[in-house]
C-alpha positions in Angstrom: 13.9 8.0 -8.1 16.4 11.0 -8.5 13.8 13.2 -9.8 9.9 13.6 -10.4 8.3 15.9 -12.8 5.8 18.3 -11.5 2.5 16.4 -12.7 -0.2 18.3 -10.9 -1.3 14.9 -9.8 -1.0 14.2 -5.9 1.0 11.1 -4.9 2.2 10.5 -8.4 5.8 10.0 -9.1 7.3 11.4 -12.6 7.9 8.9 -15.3 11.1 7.3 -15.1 13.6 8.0 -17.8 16.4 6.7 -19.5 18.6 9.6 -16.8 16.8 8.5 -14.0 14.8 5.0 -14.3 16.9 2.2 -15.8 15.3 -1.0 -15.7 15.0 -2.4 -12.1 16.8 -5.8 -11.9 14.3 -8.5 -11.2 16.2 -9.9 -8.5 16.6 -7.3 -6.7 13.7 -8.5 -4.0 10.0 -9.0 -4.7 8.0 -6.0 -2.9 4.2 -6.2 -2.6 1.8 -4.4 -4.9 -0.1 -0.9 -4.2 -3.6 -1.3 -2.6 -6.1 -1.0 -5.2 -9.7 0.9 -4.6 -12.4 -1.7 -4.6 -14.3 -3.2 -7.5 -13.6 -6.2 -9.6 -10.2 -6.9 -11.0 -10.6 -7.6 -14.0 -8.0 -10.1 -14.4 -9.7 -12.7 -12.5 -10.1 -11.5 -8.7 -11.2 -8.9 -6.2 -9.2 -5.5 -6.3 -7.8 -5.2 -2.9 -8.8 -2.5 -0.9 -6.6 0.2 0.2 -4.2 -0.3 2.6 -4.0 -3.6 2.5 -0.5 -5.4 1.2 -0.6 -8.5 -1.2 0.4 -12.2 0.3 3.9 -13.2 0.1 4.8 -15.0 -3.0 5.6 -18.6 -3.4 8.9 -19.8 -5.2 11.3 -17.7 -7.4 11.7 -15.3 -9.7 14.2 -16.6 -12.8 16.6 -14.1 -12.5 16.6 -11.5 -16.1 19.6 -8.9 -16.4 18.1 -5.7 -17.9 19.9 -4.0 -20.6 22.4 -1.0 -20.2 21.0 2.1 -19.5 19.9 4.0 -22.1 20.5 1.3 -24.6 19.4 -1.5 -26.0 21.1 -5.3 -25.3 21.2 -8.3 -27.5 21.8 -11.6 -25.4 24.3 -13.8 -26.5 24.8 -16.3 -24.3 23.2 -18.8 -26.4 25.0 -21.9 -27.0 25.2 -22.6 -30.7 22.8 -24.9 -32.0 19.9 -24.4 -30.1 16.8 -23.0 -30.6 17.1 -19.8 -29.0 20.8 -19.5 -31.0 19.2 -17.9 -34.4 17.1 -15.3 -32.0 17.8 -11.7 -31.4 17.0 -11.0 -27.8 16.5 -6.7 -27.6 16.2 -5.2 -24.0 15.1 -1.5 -23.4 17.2 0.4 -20.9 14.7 2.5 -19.3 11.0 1.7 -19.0 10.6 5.2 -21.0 12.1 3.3 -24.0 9.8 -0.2 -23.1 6.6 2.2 -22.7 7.1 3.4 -26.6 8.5 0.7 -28.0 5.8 -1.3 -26.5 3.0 0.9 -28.1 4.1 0.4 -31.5 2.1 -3.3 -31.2 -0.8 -1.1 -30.8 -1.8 1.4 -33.4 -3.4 4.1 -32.2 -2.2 3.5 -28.4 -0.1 5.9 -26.8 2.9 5.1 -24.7 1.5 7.5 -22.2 -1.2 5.4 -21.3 0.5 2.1 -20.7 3.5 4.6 -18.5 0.4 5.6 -16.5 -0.7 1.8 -16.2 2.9 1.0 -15.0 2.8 3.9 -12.4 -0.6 2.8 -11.1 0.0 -0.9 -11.1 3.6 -1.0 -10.0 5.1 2.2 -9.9 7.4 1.0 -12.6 8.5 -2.1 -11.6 9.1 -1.1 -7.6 6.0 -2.8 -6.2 5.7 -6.1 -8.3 3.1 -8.0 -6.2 1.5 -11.2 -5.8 -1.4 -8.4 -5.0 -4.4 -9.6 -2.6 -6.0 -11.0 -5.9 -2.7 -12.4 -7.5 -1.9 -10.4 -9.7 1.4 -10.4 -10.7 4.5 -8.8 -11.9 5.4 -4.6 -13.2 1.8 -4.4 -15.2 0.1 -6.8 -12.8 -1.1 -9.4 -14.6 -3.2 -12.5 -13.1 -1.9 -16.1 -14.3 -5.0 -16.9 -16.5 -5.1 -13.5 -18.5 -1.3 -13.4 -19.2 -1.8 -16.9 -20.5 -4.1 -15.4 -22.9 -2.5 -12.1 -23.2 1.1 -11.9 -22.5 4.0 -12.1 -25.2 7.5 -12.9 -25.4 8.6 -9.1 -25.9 12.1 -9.4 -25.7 12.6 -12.5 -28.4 14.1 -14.8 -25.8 11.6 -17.2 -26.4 10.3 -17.3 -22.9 6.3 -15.5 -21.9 7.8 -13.9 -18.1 5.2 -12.2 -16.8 7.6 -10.9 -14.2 10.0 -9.5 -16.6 8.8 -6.1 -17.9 10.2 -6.6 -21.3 7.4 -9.2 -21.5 4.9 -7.6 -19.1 4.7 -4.0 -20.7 4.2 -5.1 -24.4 1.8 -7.8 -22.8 0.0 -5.2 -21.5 -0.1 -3.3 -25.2 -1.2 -6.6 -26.1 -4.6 -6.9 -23.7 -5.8 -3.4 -24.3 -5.2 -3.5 -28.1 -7.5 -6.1 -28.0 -10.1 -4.9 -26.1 -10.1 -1.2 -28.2 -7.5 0.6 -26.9 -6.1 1.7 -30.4 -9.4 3.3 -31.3 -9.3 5.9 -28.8 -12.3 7.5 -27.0 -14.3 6.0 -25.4 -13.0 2.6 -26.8 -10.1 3.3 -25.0 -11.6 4.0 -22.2 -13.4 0.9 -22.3 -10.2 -0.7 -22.8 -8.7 0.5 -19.5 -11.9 -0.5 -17.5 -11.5 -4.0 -18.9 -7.9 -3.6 -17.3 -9.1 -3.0 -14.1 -12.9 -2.3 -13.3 -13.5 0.7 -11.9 -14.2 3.9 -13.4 -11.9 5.6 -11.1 -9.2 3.4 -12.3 -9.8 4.9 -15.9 -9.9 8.6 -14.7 -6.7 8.4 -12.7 -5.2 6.5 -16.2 -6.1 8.8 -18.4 -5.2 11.5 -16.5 -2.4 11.0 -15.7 -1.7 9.8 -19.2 -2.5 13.3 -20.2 -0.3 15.1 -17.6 2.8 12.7 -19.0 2.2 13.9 -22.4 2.2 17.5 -21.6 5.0 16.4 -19.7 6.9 14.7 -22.3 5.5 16.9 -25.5 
């Protein structure tokens, strides 16, 4: 990062922004995910415990150009006449512009909390996994629960759960239905659910909180 905001919150990075955090490219190189604290991950799998790395993953990422920074980008690179040719494909520039825009599918959810999700899972997009469990991609998702869960946020017809403009509005997507966009203790709930461990939700929601001073 070129900068970090003053949080209050030891080892946590500032939220990127559209200045300082443009999308990462996925290709740039698959790193392995933070070590979780113990307990049940709740997308199919043990949380790994800390200090240990992830496995290597197996096969390829598809390569995904992110948009401009600070913009927005519409593909078109479709060949006319095919299914993807009427579609408008829209890419964030900055995961500070994917965090809100992907809150929107979520009434009631704040941006803040799926930016803290992203730090805690990820750290936006720097650590994408396979973790210990298999979880995969920026919001760390395993296979079974994206296939439930996860959308096609950017409209290119395609459910990537490595690509964040998929992952983060995926991950909108889980927690609105589990609560999230009721607040409280729904929302807490709704974190839990994410991963299970009551820790997991303090550090979430607090760090949520210190991003919206933050970012007030």
């Amino acid at each position: 990062m070129a900068a970090s905001a003053t949080l209050g919150l030891p080892g946590v990075d500032g939220i990127v922004s559209a200045e300082v955090g443009p999308l990462a490219r996925p290709d740039a190189g698959r790193r392995r995910a933070p070590a979780r604290q113990g307990g049940q991950d709740p997308r199919g799998g043990r949380a790994q415990a800390a200090g240990q790395a992830g496995p290597g993953a197996s096969g390829r990422r598809r390569r995904r150009r992110p948009a401009a920074r600070g913009g927005q980008q519409q593909a078109g690179n479709q060949q006319a006449g095919s299914p993807q040719a009427d579609k408008q494909v829209v890419r964030q520039g900055s995961y500070l512009e994917l965090y809100k825009a992907a809150a929107t599918r979520c009434p009631g959810l704040s941006w803040t909390v799926l930016a803290a999700i992203g730090q805690v899972e990820s750290s936006h997009g720097r650590n994408n996994g396979p973790s210990s469990a298999g979880a995969l991609g920026p919001m760390q998702f395993m296979p079974a629960t994206w296939k439930a869960y996860g959308v096609d946020g950017d409209g290119d017809g395609v459910k990537d759960i490595w690509s964040p403009y998929d992952a983060v509005p995926g991950a909108a997507n889980y927690l609105c239905a589990n609560g999230a966009g009721q607040g409280g203790q729904k929302l807490r709930k709704a974190v839990w659910f994410y991963n299970h461990s009551w820790a997991y939700v303090n550090k979430v929601l607090g760090l949520s909180e210190a991003y919206a001073r933050t970012y007030a």
